[in-house]
N, CA, C and O atoms as a Tripos MOL2 file, in Angstrom:
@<TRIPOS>MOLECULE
protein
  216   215    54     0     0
PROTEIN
NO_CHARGES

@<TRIPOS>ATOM
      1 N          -9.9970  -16.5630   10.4860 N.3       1 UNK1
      2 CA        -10.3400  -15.4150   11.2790 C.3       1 UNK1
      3 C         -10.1740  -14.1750   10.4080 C.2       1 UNK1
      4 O          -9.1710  -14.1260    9.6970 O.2       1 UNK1
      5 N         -10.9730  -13.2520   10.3870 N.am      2 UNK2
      6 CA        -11.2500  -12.0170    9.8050 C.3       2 UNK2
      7 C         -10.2900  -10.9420   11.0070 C.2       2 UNK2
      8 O         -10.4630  -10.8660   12.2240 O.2       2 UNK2
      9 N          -9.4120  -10.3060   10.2660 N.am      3 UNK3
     10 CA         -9.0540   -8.8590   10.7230 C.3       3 UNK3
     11 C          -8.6970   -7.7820    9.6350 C.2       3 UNK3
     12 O          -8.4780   -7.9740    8.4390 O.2       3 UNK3
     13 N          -8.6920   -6.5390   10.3770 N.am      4 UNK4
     14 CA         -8.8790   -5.4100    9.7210 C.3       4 UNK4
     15 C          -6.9030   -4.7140    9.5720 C.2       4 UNK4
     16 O          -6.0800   -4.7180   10.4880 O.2       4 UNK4
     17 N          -6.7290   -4.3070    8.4090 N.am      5 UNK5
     18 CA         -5.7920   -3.8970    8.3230 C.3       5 UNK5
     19 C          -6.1120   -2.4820    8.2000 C.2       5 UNK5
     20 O          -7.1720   -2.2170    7.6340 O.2       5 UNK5
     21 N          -5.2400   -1.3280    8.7150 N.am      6 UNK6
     22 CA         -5.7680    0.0620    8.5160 C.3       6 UNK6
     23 C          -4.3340    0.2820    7.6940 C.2       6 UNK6
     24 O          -3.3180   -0.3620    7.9530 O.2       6 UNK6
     25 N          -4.4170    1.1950    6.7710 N.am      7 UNK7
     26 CA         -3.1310    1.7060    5.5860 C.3       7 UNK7
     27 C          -2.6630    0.5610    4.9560 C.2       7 UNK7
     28 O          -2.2930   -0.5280    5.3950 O.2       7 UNK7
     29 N          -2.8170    1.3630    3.0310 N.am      8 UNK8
     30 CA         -2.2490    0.1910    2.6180 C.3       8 UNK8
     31 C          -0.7680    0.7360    1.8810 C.2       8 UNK8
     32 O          -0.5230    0.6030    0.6820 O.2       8 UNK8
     33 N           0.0580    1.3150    2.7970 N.am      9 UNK9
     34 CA          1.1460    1.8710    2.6100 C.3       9 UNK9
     35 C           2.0060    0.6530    3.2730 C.2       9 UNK9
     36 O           1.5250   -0.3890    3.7180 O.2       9 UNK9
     37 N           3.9090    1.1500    3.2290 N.am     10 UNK10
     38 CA          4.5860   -0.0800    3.5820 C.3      10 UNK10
     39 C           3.9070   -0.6930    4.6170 C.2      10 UNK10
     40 O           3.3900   -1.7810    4.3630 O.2      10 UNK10
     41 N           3.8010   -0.2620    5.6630 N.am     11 UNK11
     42 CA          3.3280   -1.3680    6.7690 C.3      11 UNK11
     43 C           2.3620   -2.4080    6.6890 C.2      11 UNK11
     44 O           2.2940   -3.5950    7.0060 O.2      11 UNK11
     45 N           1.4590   -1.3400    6.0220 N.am     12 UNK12
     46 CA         -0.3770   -2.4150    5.4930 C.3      12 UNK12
     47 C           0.0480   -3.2720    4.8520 C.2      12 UNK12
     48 O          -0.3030   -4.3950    5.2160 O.2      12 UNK12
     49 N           0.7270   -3.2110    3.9550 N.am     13 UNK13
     50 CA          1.0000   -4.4230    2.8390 C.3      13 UNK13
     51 C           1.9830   -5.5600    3.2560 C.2      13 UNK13
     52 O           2.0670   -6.6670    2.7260 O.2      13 UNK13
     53 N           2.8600   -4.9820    4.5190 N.am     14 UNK14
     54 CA          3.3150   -5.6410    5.2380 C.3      14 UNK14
     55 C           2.4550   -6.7070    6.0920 C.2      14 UNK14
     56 O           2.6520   -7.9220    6.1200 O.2      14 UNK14
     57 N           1.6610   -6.1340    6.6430 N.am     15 UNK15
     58 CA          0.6700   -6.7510    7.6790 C.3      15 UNK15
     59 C          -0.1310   -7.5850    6.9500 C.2      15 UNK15
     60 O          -0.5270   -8.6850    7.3370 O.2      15 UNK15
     61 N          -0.3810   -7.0570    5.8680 N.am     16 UNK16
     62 CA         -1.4660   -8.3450    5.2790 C.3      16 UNK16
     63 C          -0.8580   -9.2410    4.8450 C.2      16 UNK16
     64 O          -1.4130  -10.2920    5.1670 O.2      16 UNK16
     65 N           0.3610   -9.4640    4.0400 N.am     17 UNK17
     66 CA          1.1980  -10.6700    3.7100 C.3      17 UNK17
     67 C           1.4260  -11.7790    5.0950 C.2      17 UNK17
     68 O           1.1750  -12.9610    5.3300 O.2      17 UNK17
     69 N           2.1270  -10.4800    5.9060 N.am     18 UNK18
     70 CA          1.8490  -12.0350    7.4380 C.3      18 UNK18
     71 C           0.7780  -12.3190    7.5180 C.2      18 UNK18
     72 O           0.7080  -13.5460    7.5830 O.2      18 UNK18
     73 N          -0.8970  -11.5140    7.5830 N.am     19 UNK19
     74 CA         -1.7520  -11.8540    7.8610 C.3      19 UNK19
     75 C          -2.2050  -13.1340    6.7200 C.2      19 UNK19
     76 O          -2.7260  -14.1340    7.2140 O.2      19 UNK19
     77 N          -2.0260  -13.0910    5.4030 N.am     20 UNK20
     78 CA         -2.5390  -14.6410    4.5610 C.3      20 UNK20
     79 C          -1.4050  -15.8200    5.5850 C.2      20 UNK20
     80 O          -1.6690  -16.8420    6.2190 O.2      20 UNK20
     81 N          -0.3140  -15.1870    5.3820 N.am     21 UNK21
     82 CA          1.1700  -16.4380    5.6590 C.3      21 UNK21
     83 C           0.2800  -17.3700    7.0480 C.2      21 UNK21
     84 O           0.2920  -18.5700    7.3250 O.2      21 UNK21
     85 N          -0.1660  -16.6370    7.4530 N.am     22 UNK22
     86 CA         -0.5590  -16.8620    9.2160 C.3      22 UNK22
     87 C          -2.0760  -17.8750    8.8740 C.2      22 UNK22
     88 O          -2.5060  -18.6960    9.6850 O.2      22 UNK22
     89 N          -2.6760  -17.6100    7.6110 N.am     23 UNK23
     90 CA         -3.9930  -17.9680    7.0710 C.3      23 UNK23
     91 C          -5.2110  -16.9710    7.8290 C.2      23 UNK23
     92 O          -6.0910  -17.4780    8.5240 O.2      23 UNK23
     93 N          -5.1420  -15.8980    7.6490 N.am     24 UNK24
     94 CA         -5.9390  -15.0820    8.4660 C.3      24 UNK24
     95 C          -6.4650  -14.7230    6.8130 C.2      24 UNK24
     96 O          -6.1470  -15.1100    5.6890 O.2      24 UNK24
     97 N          -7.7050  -13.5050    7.5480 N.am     25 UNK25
     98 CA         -8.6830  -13.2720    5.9970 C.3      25 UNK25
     99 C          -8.0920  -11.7450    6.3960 C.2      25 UNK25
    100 O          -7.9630  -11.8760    7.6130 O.2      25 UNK25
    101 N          -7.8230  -10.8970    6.2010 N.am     26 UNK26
    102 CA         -7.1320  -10.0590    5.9790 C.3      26 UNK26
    103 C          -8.2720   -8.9220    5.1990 C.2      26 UNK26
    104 O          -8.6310   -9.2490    4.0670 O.2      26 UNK26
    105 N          -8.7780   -7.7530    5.7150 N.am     27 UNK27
    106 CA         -9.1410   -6.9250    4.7630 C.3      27 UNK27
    107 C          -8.7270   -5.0840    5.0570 C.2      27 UNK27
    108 O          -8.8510   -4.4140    6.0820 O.2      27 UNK27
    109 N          -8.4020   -4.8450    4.1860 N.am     28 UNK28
    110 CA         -7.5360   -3.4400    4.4990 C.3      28 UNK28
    111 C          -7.9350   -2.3810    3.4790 C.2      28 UNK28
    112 O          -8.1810   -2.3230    2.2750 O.2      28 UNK28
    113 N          -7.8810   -1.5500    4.5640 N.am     29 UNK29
    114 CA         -8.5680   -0.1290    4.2050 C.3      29 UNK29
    115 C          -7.8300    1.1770    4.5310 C.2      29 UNK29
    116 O          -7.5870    1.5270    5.6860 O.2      29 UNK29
    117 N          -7.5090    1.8340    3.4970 N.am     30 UNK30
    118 CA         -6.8940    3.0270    2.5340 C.3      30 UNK30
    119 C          -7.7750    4.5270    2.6190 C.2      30 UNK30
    120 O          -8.9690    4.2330    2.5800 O.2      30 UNK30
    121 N          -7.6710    5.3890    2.6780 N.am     31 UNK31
    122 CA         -8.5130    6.3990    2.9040 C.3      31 UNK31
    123 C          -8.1530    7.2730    1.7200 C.2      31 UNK31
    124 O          -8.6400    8.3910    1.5470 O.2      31 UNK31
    125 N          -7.2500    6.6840    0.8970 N.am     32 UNK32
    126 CA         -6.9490    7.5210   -0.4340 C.3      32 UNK32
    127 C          -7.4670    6.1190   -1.6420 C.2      32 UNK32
    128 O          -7.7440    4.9400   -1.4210 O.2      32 UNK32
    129 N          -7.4190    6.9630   -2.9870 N.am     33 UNK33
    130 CA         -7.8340    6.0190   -3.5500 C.3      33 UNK33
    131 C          -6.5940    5.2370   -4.1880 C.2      33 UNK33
    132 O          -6.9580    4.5630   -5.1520 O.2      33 UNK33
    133 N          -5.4060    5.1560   -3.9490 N.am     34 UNK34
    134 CA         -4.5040    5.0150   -4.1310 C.3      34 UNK34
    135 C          -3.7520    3.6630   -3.0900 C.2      34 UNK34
    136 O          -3.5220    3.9500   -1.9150 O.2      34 UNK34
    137 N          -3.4580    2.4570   -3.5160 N.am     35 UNK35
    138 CA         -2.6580    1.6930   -2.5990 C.3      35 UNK35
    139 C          -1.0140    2.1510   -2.6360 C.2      35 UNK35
    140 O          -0.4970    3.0430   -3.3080 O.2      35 UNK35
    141 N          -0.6240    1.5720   -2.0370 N.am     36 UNK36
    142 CA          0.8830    1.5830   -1.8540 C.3      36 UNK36
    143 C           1.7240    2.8520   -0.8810 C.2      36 UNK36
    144 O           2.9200    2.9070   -0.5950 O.2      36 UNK36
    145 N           0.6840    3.7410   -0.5410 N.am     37 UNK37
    146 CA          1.4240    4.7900    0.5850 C.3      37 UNK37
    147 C           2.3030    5.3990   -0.0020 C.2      37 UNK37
    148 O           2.0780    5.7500   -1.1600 O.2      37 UNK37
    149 N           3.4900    5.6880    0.5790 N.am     38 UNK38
    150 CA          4.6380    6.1680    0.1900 C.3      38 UNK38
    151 C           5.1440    5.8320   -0.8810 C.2      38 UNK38
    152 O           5.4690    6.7430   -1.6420 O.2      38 UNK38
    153 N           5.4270    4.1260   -1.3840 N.am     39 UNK39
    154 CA          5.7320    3.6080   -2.2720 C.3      39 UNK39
    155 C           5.1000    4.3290   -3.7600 C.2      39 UNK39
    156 O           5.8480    4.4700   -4.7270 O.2      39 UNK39
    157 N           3.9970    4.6530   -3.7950 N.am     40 UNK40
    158 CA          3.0860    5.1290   -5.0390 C.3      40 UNK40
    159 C           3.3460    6.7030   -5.1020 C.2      40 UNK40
    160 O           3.4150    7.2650   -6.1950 O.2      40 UNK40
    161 N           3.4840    7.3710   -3.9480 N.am     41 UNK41
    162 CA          3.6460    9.2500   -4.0030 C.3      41 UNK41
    163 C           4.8900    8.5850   -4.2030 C.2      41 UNK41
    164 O           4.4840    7.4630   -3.8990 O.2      41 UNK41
    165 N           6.1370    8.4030   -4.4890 N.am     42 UNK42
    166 CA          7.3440    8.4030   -4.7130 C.3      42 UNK42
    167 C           7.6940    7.8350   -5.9000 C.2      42 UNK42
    168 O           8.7920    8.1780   -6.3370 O.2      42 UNK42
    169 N           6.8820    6.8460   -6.7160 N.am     43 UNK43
    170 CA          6.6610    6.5790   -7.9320 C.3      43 UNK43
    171 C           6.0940    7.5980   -8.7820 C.2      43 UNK43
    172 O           6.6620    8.1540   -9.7220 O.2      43 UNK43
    173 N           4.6270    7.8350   -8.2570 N.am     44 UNK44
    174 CA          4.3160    9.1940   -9.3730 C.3      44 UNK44
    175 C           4.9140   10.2710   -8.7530 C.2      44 UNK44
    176 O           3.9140   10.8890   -8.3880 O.2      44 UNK44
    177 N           5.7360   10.8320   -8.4340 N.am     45 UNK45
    178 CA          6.6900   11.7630   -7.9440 C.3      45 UNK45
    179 C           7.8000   12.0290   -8.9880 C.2      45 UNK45
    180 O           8.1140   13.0710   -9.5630 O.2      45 UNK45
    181 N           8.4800   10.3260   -9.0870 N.am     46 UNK46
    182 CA          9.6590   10.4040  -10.1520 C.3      46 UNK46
    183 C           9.2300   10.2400  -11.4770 C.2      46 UNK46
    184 O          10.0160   10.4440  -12.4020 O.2      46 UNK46
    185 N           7.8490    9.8270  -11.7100 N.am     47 UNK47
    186 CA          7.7670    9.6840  -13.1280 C.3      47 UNK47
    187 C           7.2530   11.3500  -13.6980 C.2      47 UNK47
    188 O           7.4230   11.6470  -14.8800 O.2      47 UNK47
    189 N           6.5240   12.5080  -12.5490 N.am     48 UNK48
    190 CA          6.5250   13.5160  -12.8860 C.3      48 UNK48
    191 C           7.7200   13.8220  -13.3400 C.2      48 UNK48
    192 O           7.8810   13.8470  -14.5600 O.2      48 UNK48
    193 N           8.6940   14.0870  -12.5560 N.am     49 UNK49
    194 CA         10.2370   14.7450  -12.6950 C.3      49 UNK49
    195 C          10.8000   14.1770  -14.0060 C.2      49 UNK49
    196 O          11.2470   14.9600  -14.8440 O.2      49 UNK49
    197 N          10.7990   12.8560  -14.2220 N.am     50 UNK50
    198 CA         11.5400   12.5530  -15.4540 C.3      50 UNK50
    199 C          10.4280   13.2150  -16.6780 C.2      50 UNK50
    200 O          10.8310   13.7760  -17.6960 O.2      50 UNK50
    201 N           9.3490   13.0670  -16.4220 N.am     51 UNK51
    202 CA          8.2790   14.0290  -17.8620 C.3      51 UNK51
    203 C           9.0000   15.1700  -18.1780 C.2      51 UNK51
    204 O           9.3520   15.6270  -19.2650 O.2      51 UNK51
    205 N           9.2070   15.6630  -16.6980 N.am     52 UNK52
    206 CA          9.6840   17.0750  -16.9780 C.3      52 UNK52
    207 C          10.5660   17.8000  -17.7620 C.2      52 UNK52
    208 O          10.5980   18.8330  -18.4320 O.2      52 UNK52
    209 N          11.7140   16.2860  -17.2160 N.am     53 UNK53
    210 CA         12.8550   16.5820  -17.4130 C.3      53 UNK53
    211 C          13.2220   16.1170  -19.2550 C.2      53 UNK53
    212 O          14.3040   15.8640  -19.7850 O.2      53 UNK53
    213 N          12.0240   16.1480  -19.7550 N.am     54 UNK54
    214 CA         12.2720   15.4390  -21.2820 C.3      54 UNK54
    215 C          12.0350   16.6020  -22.2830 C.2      54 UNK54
    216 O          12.1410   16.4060  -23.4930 O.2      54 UNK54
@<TRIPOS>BOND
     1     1     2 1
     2     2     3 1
     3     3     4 2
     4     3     5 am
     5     5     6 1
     6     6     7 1
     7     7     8 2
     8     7     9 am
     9     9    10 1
    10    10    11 1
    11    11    12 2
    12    11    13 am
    13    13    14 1
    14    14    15 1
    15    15    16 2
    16    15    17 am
    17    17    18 1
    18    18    19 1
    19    19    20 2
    20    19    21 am
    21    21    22 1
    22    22    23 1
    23    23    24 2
    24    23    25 am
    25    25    26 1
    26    26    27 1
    27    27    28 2
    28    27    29 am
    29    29    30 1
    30    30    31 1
    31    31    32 2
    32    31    33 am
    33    33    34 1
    34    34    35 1
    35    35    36 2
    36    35    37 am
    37    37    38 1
    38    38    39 1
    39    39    40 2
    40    39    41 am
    41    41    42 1
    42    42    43 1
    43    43    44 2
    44    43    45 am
    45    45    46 1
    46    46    47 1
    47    47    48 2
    48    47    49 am
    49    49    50 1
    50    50    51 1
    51    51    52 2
    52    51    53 am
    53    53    54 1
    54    54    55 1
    55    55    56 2
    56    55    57 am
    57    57    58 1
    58    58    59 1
    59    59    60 2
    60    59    61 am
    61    61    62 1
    62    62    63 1
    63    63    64 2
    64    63    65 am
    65    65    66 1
    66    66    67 1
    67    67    68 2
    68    67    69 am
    69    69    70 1
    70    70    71 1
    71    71    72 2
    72    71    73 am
    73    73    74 1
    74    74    75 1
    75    75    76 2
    76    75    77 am
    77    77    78 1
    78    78    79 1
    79    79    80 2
    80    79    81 am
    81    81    82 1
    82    82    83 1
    83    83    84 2
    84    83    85 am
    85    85    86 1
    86    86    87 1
    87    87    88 2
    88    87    89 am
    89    89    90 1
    90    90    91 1
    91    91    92 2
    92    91    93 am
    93    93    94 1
    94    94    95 1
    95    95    96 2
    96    95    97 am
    97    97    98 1
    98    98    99 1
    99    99   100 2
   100    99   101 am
   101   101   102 1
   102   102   103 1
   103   103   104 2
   104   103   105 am
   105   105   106 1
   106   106   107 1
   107   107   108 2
   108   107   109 am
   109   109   110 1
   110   110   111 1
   111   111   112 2
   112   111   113 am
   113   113   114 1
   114   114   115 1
   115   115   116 2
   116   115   117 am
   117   117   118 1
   118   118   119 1
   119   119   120 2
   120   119   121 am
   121   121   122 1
   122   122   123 1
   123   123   124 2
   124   123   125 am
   125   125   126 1
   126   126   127 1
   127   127   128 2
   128   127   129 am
   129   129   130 1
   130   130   131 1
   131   131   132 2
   132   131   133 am
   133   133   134 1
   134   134   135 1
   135   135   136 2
   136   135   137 am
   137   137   138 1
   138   138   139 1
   139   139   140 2
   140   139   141 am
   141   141   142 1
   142   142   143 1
   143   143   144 2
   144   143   145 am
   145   145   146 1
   146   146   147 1
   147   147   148 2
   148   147   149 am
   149   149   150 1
   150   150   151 1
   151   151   152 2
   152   151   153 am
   153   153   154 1
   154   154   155 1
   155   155   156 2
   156   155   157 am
   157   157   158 1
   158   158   159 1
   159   159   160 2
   160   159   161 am
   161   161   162 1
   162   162   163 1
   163   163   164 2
   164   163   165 am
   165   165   166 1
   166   166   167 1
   167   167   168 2
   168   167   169 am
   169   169   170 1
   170   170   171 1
   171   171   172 2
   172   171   173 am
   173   173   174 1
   174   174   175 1
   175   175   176 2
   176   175   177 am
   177   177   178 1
   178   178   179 1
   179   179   180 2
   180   179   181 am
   181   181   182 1
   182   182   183 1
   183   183   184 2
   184   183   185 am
   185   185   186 1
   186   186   187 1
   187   187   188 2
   188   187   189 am
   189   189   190 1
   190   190   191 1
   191   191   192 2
   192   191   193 am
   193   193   194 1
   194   194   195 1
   195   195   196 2
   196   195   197 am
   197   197   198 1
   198   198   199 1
   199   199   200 2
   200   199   201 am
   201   201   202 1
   202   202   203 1
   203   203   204 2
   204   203   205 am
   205   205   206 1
   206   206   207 1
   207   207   208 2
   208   207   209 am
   209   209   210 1
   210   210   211 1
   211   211   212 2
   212   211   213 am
   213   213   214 1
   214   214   215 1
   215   215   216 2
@<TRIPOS>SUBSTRUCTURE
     1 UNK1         2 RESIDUE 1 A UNK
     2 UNK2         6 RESIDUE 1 A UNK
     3 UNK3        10 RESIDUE 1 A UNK
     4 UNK4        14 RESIDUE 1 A UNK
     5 UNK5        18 RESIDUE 1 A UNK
     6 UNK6        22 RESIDUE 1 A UNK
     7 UNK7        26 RESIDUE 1 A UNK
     8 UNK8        30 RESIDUE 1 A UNK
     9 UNK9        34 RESIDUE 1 A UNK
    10 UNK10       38 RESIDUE 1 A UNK
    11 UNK11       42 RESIDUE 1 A UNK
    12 UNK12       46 RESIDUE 1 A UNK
    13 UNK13       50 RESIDUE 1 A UNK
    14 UNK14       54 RESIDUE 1 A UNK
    15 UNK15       58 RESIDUE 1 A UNK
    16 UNK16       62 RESIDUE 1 A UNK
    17 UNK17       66 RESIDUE 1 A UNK
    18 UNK18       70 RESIDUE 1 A UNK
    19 UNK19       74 RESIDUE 1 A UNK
    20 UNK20       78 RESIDUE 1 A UNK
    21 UNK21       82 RESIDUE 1 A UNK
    22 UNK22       86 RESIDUE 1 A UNK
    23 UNK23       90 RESIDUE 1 A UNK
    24 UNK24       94 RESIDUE 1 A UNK
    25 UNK25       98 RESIDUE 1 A UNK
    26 UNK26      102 RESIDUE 1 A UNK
    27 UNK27      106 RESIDUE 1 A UNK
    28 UNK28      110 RESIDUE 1 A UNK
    29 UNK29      114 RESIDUE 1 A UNK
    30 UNK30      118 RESIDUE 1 A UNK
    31 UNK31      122 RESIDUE 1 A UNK
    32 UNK32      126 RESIDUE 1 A UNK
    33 UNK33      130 RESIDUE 1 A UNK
    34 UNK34      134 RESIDUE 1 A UNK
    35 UNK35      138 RESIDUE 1 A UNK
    36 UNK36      142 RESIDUE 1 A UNK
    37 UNK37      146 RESIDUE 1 A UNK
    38 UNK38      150 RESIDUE 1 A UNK
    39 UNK39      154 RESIDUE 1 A UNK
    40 UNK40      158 RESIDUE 1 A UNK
    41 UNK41      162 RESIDUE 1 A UNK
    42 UNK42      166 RESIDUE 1 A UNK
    43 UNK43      170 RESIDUE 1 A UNK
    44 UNK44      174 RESIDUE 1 A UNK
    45 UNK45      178 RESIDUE 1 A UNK
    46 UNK46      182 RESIDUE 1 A UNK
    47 UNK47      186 RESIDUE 1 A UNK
    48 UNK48      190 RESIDUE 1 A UNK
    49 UNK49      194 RESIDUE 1 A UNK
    50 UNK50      198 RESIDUE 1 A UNK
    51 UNK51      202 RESIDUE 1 A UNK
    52 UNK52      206 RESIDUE 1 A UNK
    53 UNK53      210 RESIDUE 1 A UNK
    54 UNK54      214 RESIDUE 1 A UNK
């Protein structure tokens, strides 16, 4: 079965892992070009600050 995941921030990536575990087809869609949500602005966040900080 085909479903739609919306954000691929923590939750999305959440949802689609149950969604394979479950054997579902899983397809998810991001409105930035960027996966990971929060996880990724908080990564390039700290890798700005440490540039900075060099």
């Amino acid at each position: 079965m085909r479903v739609a995941v919306a954000d691929e921030g923590v939750s999305g990536l959440t949802a689609t892992k149950c969604c394979l575990d479950e054997g579902l087809d899983p397809t998810c869609f991001e409105w930035s070009q960027d996966n990971g949500g929060l996880w990724w602005k908080l990564h390039h966040f700290l890798t700005e600050m440490y540039s900075a900080l060099q």
